[in-house]
N, C-alpha and C positions, 0 to 999 in steps of 0.2 A: 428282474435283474437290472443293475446299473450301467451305463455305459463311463459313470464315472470310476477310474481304478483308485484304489487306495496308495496314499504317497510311498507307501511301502513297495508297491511294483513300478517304482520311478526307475532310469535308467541314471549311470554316473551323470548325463552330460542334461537330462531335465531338472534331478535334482542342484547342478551347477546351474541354469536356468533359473531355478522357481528363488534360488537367494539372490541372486542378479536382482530379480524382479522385488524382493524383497529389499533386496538396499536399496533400489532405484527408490521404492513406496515410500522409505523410512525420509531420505532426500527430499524427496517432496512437501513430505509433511514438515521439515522443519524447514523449508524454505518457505511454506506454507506460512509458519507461525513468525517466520522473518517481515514475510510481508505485511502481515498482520500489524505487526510492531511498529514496520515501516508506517503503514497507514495513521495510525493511532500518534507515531510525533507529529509527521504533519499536518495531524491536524492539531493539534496541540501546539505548533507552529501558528498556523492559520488563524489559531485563539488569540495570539499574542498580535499578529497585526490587526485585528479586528478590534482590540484591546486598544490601539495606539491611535487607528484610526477615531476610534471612539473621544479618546484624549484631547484629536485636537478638534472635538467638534463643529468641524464646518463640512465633515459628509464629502470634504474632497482628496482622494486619494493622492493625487500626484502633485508638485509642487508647481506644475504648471495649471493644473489646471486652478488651484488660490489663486497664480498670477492674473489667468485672467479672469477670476471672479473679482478681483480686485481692482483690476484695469476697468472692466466693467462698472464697479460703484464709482470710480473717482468720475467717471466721466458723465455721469447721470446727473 
Protein backbone atom coordinates (compact mmCIF):
# COMPACT_ATOMS: atom_id res chain seq x y z
CA UNK A 1 0.00 0.00 0.00
CA UNK A 2 0.79 3.75 -0.65
CA UNK A 3 1.53 6.24 1.71
CA UNK A 4 0.73 8.52 -1.28
CA UNK A 5 -3.47 9.45 -1.12
CA UNK A 6 -5.24 9.97 -4.26
CA UNK A 7 -6.07 13.89 -4.92
CA UNK A 8 -9.50 12.83 -4.54
CA UNK A 9 -8.96 12.41 -0.58
CA UNK A 10 -7.44 16.16 -0.73
CA UNK A 11 -9.05 18.48 1.87
CA UNK A 12 -10.89 22.19 0.75
CA UNK A 13 -7.68 24.02 1.91
CA UNK A 14 -4.86 21.32 0.16
CA UNK A 15 -6.69 21.29 -2.82
CA UNK A 16 -6.68 25.36 -2.51
CA UNK A 17 -2.79 24.63 -1.82
CA UNK A 18 -1.81 22.16 -4.69
CA UNK A 19 -3.48 25.34 -7.45
CA UNK A 20 -1.55 28.04 -5.44
CA UNK A 21 1.46 25.74 -6.16
CA UNK A 22 0.13 25.40 -9.63
CA UNK A 23 -0.06 29.02 -10.47
CA UNK A 24 3.09 29.66 -8.68
CA UNK A 25 4.71 26.71 -11.40
CA UNK A 26 2.84 28.06 -14.36
CA UNK A 27 4.60 31.84 -13.26
CA UNK A 28 7.76 30.59 -13.33
CA UNK A 29 7.71 28.98 -16.31
CA UNK A 30 6.81 31.99 -18.24
CA UNK A 31 9.07 34.23 -16.43
CA UNK A 32 11.36 31.37 -17.30
CA UNK A 33 10.72 31.90 -21.13
CA UNK A 34 10.94 35.72 -20.43
CA UNK A 35 14.25 35.32 -19.44
CA UNK A 36 15.08 33.26 -22.12
CA UNK A 37 13.94 35.97 -24.46
CA UNK A 38 15.55 38.41 -22.43
CA UNK A 39 18.93 36.50 -22.94
CA UNK A 40 18.72 35.82 -26.75
CA UNK A 41 18.16 40.13 -27.44
CA UNK A 42 21.15 40.61 -25.68
CA UNK A 43 22.87 38.87 -27.13
CA UNK A 44 21.67 39.86 -30.40
CA UNK A 45 22.47 43.23 -28.86
CA UNK A 46 26.07 42.21 -28.13
CA UNK A 47 26.10 40.97 -32.04
CA UNK A 48 25.60 44.39 -33.19
CA UNK A 49 28.49 46.01 -31.24
CA UNK A 50 30.91 43.37 -31.98
CA UNK A 51 29.44 44.31 -35.69
CA UNK A 52 30.50 47.98 -35.23
CA UNK A 53 33.57 47.28 -33.36
CA UNK A 54 34.53 45.16 -36.32
CA UNK A 55 33.59 48.31 -38.69
CA UNK A 56 36.15 50.35 -37.35
CA UNK A 57 38.80 47.95 -37.38
CA UNK A 58 41.48 48.98 -35.17
CA UNK A 59 40.35 46.40 -32.25
CA UNK A 60 39.87 49.50 -29.97
CA UNK A 61 36.78 49.78 -28.22
CA UNK A 62 36.68 53.14 -26.45
CA UNK A 63 37.47 56.33 -28.13
CA UNK A 64 40.00 56.91 -25.76
CA UNK A 65 41.76 54.44 -26.11
CA UNK A 66 42.34 55.42 -30.63
CA UNK A 67 43.33 58.57 -28.68
CA UNK A 68 45.96 57.29 -27.26
CA UNK A 69 46.96 54.82 -29.98
CA UNK A 70 47.21 57.72 -31.84
CA UNK A 71 49.09 60.01 -29.51
CA UNK A 72 51.33 57.08 -29.46
CA UNK A 73 52.16 56.96 -33.50
CA UNK A 74 52.47 60.77 -33.91
CA UNK A 75 55.13 60.76 -31.43
CA UNK A 76 57.27 57.70 -32.63
Amino acid sequence: MSDLSPITDLSDDERAALEEIERGLEEVRRAHGALVDFHHAVGRGIDHFDEALAELGDGRRYPIERAERDELEESA
